[in-house]
N, C-alpha and C positions, 0 to 999 in steps of 0.2 A: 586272337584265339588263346584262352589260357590256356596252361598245360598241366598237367600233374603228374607227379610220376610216386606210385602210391606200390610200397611194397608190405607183405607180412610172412610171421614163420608159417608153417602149413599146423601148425599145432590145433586141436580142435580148444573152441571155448565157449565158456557158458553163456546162452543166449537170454539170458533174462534180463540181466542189467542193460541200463538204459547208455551207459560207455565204456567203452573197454578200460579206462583208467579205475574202472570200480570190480572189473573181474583180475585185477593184480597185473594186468598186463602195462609196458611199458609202449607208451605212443610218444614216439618224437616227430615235431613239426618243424619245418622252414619255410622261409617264402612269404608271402603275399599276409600283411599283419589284421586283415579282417578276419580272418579266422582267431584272431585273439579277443575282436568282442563277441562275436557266434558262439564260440567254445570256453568262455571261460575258466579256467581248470582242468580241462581236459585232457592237457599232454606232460608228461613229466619229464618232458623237455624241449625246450622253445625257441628257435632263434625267427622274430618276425624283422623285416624290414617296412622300411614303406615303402607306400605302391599307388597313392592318390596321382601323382603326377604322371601323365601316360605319355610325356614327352622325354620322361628318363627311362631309359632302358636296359640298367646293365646293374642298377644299384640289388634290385632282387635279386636277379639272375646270378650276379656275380656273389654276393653274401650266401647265396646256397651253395653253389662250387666249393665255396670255403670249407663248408662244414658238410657238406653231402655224402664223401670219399672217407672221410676221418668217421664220420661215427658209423657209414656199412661196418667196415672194421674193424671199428670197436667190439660189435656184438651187442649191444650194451640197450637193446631198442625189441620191440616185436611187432611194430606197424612202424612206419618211417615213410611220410608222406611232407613230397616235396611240393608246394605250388610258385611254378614259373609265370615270369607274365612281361616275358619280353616278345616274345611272338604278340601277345596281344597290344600292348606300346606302342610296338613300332607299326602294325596294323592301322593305330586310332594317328599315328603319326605320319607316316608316309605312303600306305595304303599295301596293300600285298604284293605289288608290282616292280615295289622299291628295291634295289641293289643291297639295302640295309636289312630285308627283308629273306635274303638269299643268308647274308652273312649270319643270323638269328637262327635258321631253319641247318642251317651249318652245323652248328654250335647244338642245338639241342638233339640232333643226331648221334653227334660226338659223346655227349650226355649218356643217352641211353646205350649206346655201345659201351661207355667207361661203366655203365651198372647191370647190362647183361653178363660182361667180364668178370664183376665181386658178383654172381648170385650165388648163395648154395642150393641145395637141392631140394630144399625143403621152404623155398623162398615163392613167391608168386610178385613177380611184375604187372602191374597195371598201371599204363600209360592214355590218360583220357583228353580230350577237350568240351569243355562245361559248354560250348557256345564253338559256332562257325562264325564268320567274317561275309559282309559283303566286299564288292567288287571296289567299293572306296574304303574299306578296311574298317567299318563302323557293326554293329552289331545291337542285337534287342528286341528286334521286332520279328516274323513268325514266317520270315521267305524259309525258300529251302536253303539257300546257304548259309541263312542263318542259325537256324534248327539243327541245322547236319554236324556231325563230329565225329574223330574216330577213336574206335576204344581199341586198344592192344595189351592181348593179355599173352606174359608168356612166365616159363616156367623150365629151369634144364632141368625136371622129369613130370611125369605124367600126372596133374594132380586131378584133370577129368576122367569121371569112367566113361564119357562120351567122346567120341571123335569130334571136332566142329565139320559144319557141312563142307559142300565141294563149293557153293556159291555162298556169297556174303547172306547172312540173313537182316533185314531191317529190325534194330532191337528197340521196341518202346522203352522212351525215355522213364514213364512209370514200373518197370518192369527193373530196372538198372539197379533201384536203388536195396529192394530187398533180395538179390541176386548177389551183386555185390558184398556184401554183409553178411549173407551166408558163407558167399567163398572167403572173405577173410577172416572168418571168425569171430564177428563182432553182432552184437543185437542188431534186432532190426530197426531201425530211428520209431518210435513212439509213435509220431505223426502221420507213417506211411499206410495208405489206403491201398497201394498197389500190388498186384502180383508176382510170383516168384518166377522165374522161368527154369521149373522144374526139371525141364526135359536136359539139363547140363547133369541132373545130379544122375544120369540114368545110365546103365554101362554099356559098356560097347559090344559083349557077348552075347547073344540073339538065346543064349544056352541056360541061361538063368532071368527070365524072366519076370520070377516071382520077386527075385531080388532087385531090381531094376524100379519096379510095381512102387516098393516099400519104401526106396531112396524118395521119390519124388511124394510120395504121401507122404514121408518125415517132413521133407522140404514145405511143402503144403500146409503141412500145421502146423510147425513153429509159425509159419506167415498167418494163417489163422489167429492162433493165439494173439498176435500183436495186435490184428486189426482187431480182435474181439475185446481188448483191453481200451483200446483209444477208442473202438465205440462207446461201450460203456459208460468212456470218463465223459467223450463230448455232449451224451444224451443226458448225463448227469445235470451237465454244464449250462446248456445250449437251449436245451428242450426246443430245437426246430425243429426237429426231424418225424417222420409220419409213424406214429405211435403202432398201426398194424403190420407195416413196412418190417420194424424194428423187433417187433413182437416175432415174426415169420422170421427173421434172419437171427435171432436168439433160439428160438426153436432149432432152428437148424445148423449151429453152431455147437449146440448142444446133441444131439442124434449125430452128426459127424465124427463129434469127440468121442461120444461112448463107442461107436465105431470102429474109430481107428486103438481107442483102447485094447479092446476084442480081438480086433488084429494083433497087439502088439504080446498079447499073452498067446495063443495059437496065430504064431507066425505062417504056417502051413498051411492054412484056411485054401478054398481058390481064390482063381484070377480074379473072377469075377464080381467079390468081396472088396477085393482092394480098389477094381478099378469105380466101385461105386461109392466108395471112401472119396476115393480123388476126383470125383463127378461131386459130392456134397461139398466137398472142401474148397472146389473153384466157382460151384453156384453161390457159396455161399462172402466170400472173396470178389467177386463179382456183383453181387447182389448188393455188398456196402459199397462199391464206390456208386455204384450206378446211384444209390439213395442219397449218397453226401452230394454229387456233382449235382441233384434234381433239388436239393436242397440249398445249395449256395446259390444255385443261379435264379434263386427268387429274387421278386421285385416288390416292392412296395407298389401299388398303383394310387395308393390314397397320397400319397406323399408324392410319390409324381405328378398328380395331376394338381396337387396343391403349389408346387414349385414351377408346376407352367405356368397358374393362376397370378402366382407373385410378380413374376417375368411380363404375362401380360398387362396385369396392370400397371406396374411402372413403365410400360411404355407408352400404353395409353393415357397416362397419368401427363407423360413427357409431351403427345404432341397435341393433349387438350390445351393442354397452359400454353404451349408455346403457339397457339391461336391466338389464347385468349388474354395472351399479356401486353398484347397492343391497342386493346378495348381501353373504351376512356377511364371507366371505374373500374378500373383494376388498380391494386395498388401490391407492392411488395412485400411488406408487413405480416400479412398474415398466409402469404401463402405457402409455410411452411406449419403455422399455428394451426390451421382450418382441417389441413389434412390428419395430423396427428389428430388434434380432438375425434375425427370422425374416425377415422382407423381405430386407436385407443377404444371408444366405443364399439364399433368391430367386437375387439378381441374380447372384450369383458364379457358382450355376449354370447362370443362364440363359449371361450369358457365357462360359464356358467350353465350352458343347457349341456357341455360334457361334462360338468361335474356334477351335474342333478341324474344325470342318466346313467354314469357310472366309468363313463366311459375313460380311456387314457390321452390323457393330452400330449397331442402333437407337437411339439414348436414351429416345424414347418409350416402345418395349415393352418394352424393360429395363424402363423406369419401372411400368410395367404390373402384369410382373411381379412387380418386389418390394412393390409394395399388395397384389398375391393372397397374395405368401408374408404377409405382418402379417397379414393375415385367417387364415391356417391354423389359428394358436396360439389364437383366440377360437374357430374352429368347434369346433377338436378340446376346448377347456373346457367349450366349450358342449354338447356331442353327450354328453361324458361326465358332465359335471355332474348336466343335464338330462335326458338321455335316458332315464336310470330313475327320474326323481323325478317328473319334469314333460312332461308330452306335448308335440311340436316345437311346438303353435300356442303355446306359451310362448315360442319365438321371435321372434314378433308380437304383441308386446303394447298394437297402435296398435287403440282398437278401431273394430267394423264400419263407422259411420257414417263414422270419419275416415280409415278404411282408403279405403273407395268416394270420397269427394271427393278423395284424394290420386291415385285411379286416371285419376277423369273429369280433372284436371289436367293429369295424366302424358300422358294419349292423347290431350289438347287439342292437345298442343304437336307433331302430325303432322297436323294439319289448318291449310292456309293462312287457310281461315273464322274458327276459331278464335281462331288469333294473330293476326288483322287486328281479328276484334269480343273482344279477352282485356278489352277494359277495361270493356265491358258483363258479361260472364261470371263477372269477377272478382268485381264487383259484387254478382249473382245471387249466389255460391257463398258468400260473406261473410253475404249476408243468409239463404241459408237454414242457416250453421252457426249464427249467432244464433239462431233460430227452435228452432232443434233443442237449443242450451242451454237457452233458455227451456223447452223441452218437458224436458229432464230432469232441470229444477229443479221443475217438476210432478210427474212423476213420482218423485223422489226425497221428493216433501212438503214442500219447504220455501217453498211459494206456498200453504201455507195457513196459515186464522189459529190460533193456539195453542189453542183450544178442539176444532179441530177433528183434532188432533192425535192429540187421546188416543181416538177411535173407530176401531175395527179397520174397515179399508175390505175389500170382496171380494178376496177372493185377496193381498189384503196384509196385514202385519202392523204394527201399529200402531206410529209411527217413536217413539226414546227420544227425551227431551232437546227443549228449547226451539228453535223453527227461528231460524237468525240472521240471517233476512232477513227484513221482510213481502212476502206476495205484489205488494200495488199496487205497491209502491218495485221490486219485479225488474221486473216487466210496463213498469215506465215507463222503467227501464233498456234496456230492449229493446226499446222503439216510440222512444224517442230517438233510438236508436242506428241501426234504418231508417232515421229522419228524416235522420241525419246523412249517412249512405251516399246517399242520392237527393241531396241537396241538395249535395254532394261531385263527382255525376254532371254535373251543370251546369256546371262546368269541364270542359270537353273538349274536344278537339281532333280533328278525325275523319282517320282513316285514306285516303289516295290512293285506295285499292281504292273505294271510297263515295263519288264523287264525289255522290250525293243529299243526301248528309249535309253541314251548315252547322256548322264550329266555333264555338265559342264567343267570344263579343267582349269576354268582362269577360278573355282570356287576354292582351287588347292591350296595350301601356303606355297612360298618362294621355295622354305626349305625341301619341297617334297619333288623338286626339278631335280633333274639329271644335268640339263646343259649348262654351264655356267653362260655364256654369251644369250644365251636365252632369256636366263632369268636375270642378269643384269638389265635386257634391254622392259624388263618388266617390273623388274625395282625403279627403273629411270623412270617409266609412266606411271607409277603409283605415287611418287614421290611429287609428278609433274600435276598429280588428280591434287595432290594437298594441298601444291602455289598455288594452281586453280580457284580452288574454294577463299584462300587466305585473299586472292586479289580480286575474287566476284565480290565478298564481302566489303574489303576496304573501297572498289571503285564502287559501291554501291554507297555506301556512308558516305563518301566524299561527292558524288553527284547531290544529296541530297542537304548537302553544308556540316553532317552532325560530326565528320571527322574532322572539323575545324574545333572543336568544343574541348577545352579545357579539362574536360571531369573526368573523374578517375575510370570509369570503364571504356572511354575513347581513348584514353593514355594507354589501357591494357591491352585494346585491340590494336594499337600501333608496335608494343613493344612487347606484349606477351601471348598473344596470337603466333609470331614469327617461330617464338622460342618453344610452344608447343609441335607446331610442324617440324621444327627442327629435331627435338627431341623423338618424335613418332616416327620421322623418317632414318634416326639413329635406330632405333627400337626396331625395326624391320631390316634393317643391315644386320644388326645380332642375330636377329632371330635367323633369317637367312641362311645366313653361313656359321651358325653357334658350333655344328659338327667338325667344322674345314676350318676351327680357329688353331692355332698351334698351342700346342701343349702350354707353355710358359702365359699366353692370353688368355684360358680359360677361365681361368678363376678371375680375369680381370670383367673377361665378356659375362662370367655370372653374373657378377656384380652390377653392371650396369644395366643387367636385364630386371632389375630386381627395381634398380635406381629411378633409371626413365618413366616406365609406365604409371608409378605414380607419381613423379615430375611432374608428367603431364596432366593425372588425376587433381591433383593439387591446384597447377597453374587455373584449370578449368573450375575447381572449385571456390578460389579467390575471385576469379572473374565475376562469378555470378554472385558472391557477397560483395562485391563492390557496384555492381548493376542494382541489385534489390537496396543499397545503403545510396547510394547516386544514381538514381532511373534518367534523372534529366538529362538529354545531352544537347546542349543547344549552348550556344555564343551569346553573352550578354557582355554588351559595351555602354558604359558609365559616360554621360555628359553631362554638363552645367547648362542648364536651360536659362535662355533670356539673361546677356552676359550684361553687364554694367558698364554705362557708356564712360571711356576712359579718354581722359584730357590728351588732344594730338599734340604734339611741339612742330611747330613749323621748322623744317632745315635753316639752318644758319651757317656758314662759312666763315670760317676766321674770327678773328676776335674782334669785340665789339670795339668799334672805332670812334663812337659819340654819345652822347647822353640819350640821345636817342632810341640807340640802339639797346641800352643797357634800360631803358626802359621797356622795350617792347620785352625782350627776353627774360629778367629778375622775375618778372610777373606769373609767367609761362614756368619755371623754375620751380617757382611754392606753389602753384597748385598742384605741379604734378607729382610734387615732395607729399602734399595734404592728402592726394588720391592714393597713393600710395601704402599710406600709415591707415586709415580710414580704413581698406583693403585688406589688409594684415589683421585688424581690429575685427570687422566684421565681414572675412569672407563669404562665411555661409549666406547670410542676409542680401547681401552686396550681388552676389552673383546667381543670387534666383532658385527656383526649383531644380531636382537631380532627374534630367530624361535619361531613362534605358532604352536602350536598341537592344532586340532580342531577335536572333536569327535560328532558321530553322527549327522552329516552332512546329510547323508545319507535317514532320517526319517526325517526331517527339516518341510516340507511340510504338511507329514500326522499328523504328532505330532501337529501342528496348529490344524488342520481339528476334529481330533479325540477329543482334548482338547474344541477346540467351541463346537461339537454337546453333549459332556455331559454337556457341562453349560449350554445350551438350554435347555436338556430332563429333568433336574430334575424343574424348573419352569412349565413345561408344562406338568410335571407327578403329580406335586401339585394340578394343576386345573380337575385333574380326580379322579375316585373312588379305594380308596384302591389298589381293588386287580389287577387295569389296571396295575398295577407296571409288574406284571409278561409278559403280554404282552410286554412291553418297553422291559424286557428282552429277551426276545424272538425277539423282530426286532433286537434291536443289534446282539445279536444271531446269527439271520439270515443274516444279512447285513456284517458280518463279512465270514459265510459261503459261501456267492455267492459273493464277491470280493475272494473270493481266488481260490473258482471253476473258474470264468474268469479271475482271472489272469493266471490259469494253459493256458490259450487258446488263451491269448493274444502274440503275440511276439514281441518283442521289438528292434526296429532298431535305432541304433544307426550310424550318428548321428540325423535322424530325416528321414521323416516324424513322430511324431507319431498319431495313429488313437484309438480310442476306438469303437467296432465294432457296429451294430445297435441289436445284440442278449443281451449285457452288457445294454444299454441305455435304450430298452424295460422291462429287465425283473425289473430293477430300478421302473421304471414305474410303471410296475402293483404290485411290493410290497409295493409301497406305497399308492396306493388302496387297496390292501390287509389289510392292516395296519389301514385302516382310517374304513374299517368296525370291525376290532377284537377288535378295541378299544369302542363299542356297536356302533356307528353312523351310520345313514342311510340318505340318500340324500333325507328327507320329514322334515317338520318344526319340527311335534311333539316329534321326538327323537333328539330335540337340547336338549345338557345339561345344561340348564338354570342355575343350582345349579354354575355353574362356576365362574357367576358373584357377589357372593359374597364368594369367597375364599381369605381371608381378609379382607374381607369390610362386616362381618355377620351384622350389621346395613342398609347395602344398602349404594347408591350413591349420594344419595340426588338428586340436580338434572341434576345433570351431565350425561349420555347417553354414551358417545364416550370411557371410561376408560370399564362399562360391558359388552358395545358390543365388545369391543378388548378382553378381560379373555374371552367370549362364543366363538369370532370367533379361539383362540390358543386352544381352547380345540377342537372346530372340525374339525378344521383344522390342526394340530399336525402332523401328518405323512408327510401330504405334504410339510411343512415347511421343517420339519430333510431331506429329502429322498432330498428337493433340494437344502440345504445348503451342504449334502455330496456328491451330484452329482460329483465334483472333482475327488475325491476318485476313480472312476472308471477309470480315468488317472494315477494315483497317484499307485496306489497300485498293479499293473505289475513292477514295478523297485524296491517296498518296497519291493516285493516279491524275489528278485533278492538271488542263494544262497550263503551264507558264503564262502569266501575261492573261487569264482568261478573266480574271477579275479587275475592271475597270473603277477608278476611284469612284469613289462617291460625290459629285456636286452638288451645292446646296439648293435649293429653289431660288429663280431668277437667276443665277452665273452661267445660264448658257450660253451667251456669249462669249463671254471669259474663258468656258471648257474649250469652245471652239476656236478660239483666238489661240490661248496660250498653249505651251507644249504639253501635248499628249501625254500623261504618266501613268505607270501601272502601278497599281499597287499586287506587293508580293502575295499569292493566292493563300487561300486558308489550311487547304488541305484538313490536315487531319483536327484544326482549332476549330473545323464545323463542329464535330464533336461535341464539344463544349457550350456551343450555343444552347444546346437543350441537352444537359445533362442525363433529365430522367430518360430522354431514348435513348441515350448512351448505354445509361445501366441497364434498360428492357431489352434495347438490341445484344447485348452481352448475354444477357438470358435466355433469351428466346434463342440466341446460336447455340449456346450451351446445351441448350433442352434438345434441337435440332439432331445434333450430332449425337447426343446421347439413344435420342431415338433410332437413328439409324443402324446403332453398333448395338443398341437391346433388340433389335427384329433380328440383324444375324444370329445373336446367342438364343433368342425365343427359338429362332429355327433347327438353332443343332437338340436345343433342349429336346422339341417336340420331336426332334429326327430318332433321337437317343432310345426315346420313352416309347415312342411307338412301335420302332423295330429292334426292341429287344429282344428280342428271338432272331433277327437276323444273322444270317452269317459271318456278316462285316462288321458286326456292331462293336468288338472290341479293338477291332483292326483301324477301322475308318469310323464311325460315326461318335464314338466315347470318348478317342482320343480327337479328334475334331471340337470337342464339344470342351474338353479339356483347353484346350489351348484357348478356343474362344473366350471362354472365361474369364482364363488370365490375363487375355488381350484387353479385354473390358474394363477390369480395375485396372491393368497400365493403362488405358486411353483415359478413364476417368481419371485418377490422378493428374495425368500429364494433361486434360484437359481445366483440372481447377489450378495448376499453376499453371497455365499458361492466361486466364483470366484474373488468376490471383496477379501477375505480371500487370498487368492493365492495368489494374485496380490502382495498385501500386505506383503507377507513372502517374496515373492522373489524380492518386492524392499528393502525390509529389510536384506536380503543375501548377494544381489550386494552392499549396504553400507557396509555392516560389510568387504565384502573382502578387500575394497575401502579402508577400516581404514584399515587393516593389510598392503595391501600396501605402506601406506603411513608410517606405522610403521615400516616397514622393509628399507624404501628408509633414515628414520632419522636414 
């Protein structure tokens, strides 16, 4: 809650000028240094601090103290306006409940008592708060506690001719500002539309009424005057405003003024003159705002409906192709060239019949436009491709079930209910597409046990082939994976709308505990969530061979992995206990607050340039193929005793003197072609994929609180649980098409919405986690803007990043799944007996080098997932679009569906992004594969 503590002499001043530093008077400011870009020039004397970092709390506060007491006494000032903002710091810091929070509310007591003490008599106190606080100390949005503040006005003598009531009155916030500004003797701000609240300027004797009448008519028309100036300039300006609207409110701005003129030469007129003065002067006070507020809240409908058009198309744009890129004549080349030419054409036409008609061009609906033209050239392939081969639901190839969860989705997002409870819903929808995989991995048979296999069931025919999963191992895949989703829900943060509802406490930092035993034992399990993640990752590499691997990003996850946890779990002890450090450590604990977090930005940031500079991680071992038959020496004992002897041996002697030198001479020749052995080949891909998203999550687990660590464990967790439930369900055709189905790409989807609310965020301003943007930077940014808006935007955005950098993964990981041993050698025609006789050998399975066998469905498959997922995250943002556009006139609309529609947004271009590096990643590995084989070849041909 900020504070202000705003005083002036009672002297009267000229209301015309636009600040009091232009009617000679003397305005000194302290406190809070935003009012030094707001105000430029404005005070002719300044001490600002700074106030970006809401985790320091004493640097304002205390720099005002300094100078607060010296200059009342000086005399030397005629407005003196203090802004405090440690009550609100410690607020955004510990929440209103805090012990720190008692000692602040202390202190600014002590404040105003030290300056009711210096008033004179001629002085006026006012003591405001610009904003109230919620119950987590956060603030922005439009609750009652938020909105609520108290104003205290006081004075040692009487500077109203009115009493205040006997009950508090509720003062519109619009009301405040030209109220204010009368009582200190300052113009009314230019831009004010609001009214005065007259009824202060009125006196308190019942015996001069007339007098009373003339107070709040003065008051009234200065306020007039102003709004009738800023109307003027905006209608100048603007020209939106309703021309008869404008006309009637100039009229009558004009008849008020000669009015109250009249009045002002016979003052003695009656009552009933003035009181129809003061009836003209609030109709007409009234009458502008009511025409500005009907005037901003307009909408363009041509340009909304041209921005659904854009939305719609590119989605339908996304899952025509991602049909139709598995068609045989499809090729990739021009299916970026085709659209543009036809779009392109679009737009020339749309342009050209608005500029033969007269009309003003749009960009948006041009824009519009040329997406429906790109779409033409897909429908008209489509319609003729298909239209006599394949019936239109060929067009819809999402099927029934995830057709219906994408609809119930779609039409969540026009219900304020809805997008207030999405992070319970989202929940529900996740857990019953699980449910419903589980059921079609029954139904398809492969939850039974292999005996049961081969009996034809009723109405089914008895499935070929060995099942690749067992039934318990999927079922526990999918009661985990509940587990996870519920225990994920306990992170939560509740919605404004539900005040019944109690956010969660582990969303807090460590530092905002009370207990020290407490939040030790919560430091231990935070710190136990980061070995966690370090040693799923390493026994995951090392199950699949690639932590045997020489190359430099397997070297960083054994030795710079460690030392990121290490430093993160230092980084949370400072943060911790920064307040309870002793004196003489302070400056040491600055320091290292400053050091670490980008330590660790760094270490993470090396990692993923030595993964994109070395994708490979695989074990390659160097032999000499088909060695050279070398001359044996028979064992001899002792020295040769006969001629005999010194025959057999001399002989044996020089040839293996000649094999020797011969050897030395022509190694290479001599000992044949160079075989490599290459291991783990197989994991090539995911070992990239799995290696970038922990170097990602522990930067993006720095910018959050403590105990979110658990959560991150939990989506890995999770995200490892449901690629293996769908890969149990995926089947793998070699050597291609391959497809990832639309039940895998949705439930992707909503787990990383799922994820974005457990992590405490909610799609409204006031539960941004501001504290983000100085994680490293505990001094602030100075004045740089673009470096804390990117730390807030990785902190809220975090799920959607990871979810679409590992998007891949859902390809990837049906072949990593592939079992040991399941690929028998090859024999040649006629050696069956031989395979039969001789020892049984496996050869090591392909896994993810199926891949490779048909490149071009590598790259369609890569596409077609791309396009998939793209599609899913453009139906939610079509949804909020159309939520937005349609119930613009609702009551929620700025509340919930604007700001909903906002964050979707920006969720979309992070998922896009994070979904073209996460294929850029791929790309990457497997043009780094095709070299390496490239070099063997050519290794083997020397």
């Amino acid at each position: 809650m900020l504070d202000y503590a705003v005083e002036k002499t009672g002297e009267e001043k000229e209301t015309r000028s636009l600040n009091a530093g232009s009617t000679g008077r003397r305005v000194v400011f302290m406190g809070d240094d935003t009012w030094k870009d707001l105000f430029p020039g404005a005070f002719s004397q300044a001490f600002f601090f700074p106030s970006f970092n809401v985790k320091d709390l004493h640097t304002v506060d205390n720099g005002i103290l300094e100078h607060l007491y010296p200059t009342m006494d000086s005399g030397e000032w005629d407005v003196l306006i203090a802004h405090f903002l440690g009550v609100d710091h410690c607020g955004h810091k510990h929440g209103p409940h805090h012990p720190e929070m008692a000692k602040k509310l202390s202190q600014m007591d002590q404040v105003i008592q030290g300056v009711v003490e210096r008033l004179e008599n001629d002085t006026l106190l006012v003591v405001i708060g610009d904003h109230g606080m919620t119950n987590s100390g956060d603030h922005g949005g439009d609750s009652e506690l938020e909105i609520s503040s108290a104003l205290f006005l006081y004075s040692p003598t009487a500077l109203f001719l009115r009493a205040p009531p006997e009950e508090p009155e509720v003062v519109p916030q619009i009301s405040l500002v030209p109220t204010l500004a009368l009582l200190l003797g300052l113009p009314i701000p230019f831009g004010n539309i609001g009214e005065v609240m007259a009824e202060l300027f009125s006196e308190v004797e019942d015996s001069q009424p007339h007098s009373s009448a003339l107070a709040q008519a003065s008051a009234l028309y200065l306020n007039a005057q102003q709004v009738f100036r800023f109307l003027r300039t905006y209608a100048a300006a603007a020209q939106d405003l309703q021309v008869k609207e404008l006309h009637r409110l100039n009229n009558l701005f004009s008849k008020a003024s000669a009015d109250y003129q009249r009045l002002l030469q016979s003052p003695q007129r009656a009552e009933a003159a003035l009181q129809t003065v003061i009836t003209e002067l609030q109709q007409f006070l009234r009458g502008v705002r009511a025409m500005c507020i009907e005037s901003w809240a307009q909408f363009s409908l041509f340009r909304m409906a041209g921005g659904a058009a854009l939305l719609a198309a590119a989605c339908f744009l996304c899952l025509l192709v991602s049909q139709w890129v598995t068609s045989p004549g499809f090729y990739l080349r021009p299916l970026l060239l085709v659209p543009v030419v036809w779009g392109l054409a679009g737009f020339i036409v749309c342009a050209g019949l608005w500029a033969t008609t007269g009309l003003k061009l749009d960009p948006v609906v041009l824009g519009a436009v040329a997406a429906m033209g790109s779409v033409l050239h897909f429908l008209w392939k489509a319609w003729a491709g298909w239209g006599s081969k394949r019936p239109l639901a060929a067009l819809l190839p999402i099927p029934g079930p995830v057709l219906l969860l994408l609809l119930i989705r779609f039409a969540g997002f026009f219900s304020d209910s809805f997008v207030v409870a999405e992070a319970r819903a989202t929940s529900f929808l996740l857990g019953s597409l699980i449910l419903l995989l589980v059921a079609q991995l029954h139904w398809e048979g492969k939850l039974l046990p292999p005996k049961l296999l081969t009996i034809p069931r009723l109405g089914f025919s008895a499935p070929t082939g060995p099942p690749r999963h067992k039934g318990t191992h999927t079922m526990g895949l999918g009661v985990g994976l509940l587990l996870c989703i519920r225990l994920a829900g306990l992170f939560h943060r509740c919605p404004e709308e539900t005040p019944a509802c109690h956010s969660s406490p582990w969303l807090n930092p460590l530092a905002s505990m009370v207990g020290g035993r407490a939040k030790n034992l919560w430091y231990g399990a935070c710190v136990g969530a980061l070995v966690a993640l370090l040693a799923a990752v390493r026994l995951w590499l090392r199950r699949y061979g690639n932590l045997k691997s020489p190359e430099p990003p397997v070297l960083f996850v054994r030795w710079g992995l460690p030392l990121m946890v290490l430093g993160t779990a230092a980084y949370w002890a400072l943060a911790s206990g920064a307040d309870e450090a002793p004196p003489r450590l302070r400056a040491l604990v600055a320091g290292a607050s400053v050091v670490l977090p980008r330590a660790v930005a760094g270490l993470a940031a090396s990692g993923l340039l030595l993964l994109l500079w070395r994708p490979v991680t695989v074990l390659a071992k160097a032999t000499m193929g088909a060695p050279r038959t070398r001359t044996v020496l028979t064992p001899f004992s002792g020295p040769p005793t006969s001629q005999a002897d010194l025959d057999y041996v001399v002989p044996q002697i020089y040839r293996h003197m000649q094999e020797e030198i011969r050897g030395r001479l022509e190694r290479t020749k001599s000992q044949g072609p160079l075989t490599v052995a290459a291991y783990q080949l197989g994991s090539v891909y995911s070992a990239a994929m799995v290696t970038a998203l922990i170097l990602l999550a522990f930067p993006l687990l720095l910018l959050h609180a403590e105990r979110i660590s658990l959560v991150f464990l939990l989506l890995f967790l999770q995200s490892f649980l449901l690629l293996h439930l769908l890969a149990a369900g995926i089947p793998i055709t070699t050597p291609g098409p391959f497809t990832v189905p639309w039940q895998a790409v949705c439930a992707w989807a909503l787990m990383a919405t799922q994820t974005f609310y457990s992590t405490g965020h909610q799609p409204v301003f006031p539960t941004i986690h501001w504290h983000a943007a100085f994680v490293g930077f505990p001094e602030g940014h100075g004045s740089s803007t673009w470096l804390p808006a990117l730390l807030v935007g990785a902190n809220t955005f975090a799920s959607h990043l990871l979810f679409a950098v590992g998007c891949p993964l859902l390809l990837l990981w049906p072949f990593l799944c592939e079992s040991q041993g399941s690929q028998k050698r090859r024999q040649p025609p006629g050696n069956e007996a031989e395979a039969r006789v001789g020892p049984e050998e496996d050869e090591e399975p392909l896994m993810e080098m199926r891949l490779r066998d048909a490149p071009h469905h590598f790259n369609v498959a890569l596409l077609q997932l791309g396009l998939k997922y793209l599609f899913v995250l453009g139906i939610q943002i079509l949804a909020c679009a159309l939520a937005a556009s349609i119930l613009r006139r609702h009551l929620m609309v700025w509340k919930v569906f604007a700001p909903k529609f906002i964050f979707e947004a920006v969720g979309f271009i992070v998922s896009s992004l994070g979904l073209f590096l996460g294929l850029t990643l791929v790309m990457r590995v497997d043009g780094a594969v095709s070299s390496w084989f490239q070099q063997l070849v050519l290794a083997q041909q020397r």
